[in-house]
C-alpha positions, 0 to 999 in steps of 0.5 A: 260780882259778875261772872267772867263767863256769862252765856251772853259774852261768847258771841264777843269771843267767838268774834273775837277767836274769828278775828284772830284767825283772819289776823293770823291768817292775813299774816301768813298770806302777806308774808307769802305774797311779799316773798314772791314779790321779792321774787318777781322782781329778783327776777325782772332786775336781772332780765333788765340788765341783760337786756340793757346789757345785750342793747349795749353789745349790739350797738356795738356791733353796729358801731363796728360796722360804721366802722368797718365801712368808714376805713375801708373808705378812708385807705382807698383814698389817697392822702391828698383827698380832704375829707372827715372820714379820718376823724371820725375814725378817730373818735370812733376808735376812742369810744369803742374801745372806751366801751369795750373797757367799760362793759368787760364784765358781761364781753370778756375781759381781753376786750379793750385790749383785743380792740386796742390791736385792731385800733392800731391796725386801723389808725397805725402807720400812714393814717391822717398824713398827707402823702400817704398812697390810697389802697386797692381795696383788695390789698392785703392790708384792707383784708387784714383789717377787715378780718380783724374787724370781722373777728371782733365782731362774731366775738360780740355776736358770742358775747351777745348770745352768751346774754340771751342764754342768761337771760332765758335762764331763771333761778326757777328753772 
């Protein structure tokens, strides 16, 4: 009968013990690195978003701008001048406060509605008729809807900025 353990078998078991060891030792390597991949990508998510986030309000505030621009020019001009500025008021209006609505979360939550006021105020009382008088641009109704226009706007400034300071925050810091 053989002897279980002969002097010829420890080299087997010596590499078999430093074969165990690598093993485990690549166990707890793998474990570490599949932890702070985790991480890392934890961390690029959310900077992803906010920067999709922050895109989406400053686009928004360009579209506000266009906007601006596109009814002071409609209501300096009489009812009786063709031209398209209305419609594209119109459907201007519609996708903003569309997108105020949808990104509420990361504006603020009276967004679509504090939109809504100044839609009214753009769109209300004489707009696409006919017989309507042309404004002087320095009329206290151009100023109002300026203003309310400019106020929207500093809010998605804020809201922006509000994004950049998220977005510089980490769960490390």
């Amino acid at each position: 009968m053989a002897d279980p353990l002969s002097w010829r078998d420890i080299p087997a078991w010596l590499a078999l013990a430093t074969s165990m060891g690598i093993a485990i030792r690549q166990g707890f390597i793998n474990r570490r690195l599949a932890k702070e991949r985790k991480e890392f990508e934890e961390k690029n998510t959310v900077q992803n978003i906010n920067q999709l986030r922050r895109m989406r309000a400053e686009q928004l505030v360009k579209e506000l701008d266009e906007l601006s621009t596109l009814a002071v020019g409609y209501w300096v001009q009489s009812g009786s001048v063709i031209s398209t500025e209305g419609i594209i008021i119109s459907m201007k209006t519609r996708a903003i406060s569309s997108s105020c609505y949808e990104y509420r979360d990361f504006l603020w939550p009276s967004a679509a509605s504090d939109f809504s006021a100044i839609k009214m105020k753009i769109t209300g009382g004489n707009f696409q008729v006919k017989s309507r008088e042309a404004y002087l641009p320095s009329s206290p109704f151009i100023r109002d809807c300026t203003t309310a226009l400019s106020g929207f706007r500093e809010k998605l400034q804020r809201a922006c900025d509000k994004l950049d300071e998220i977005h510089t925050k980490t769960p490390s810091n």
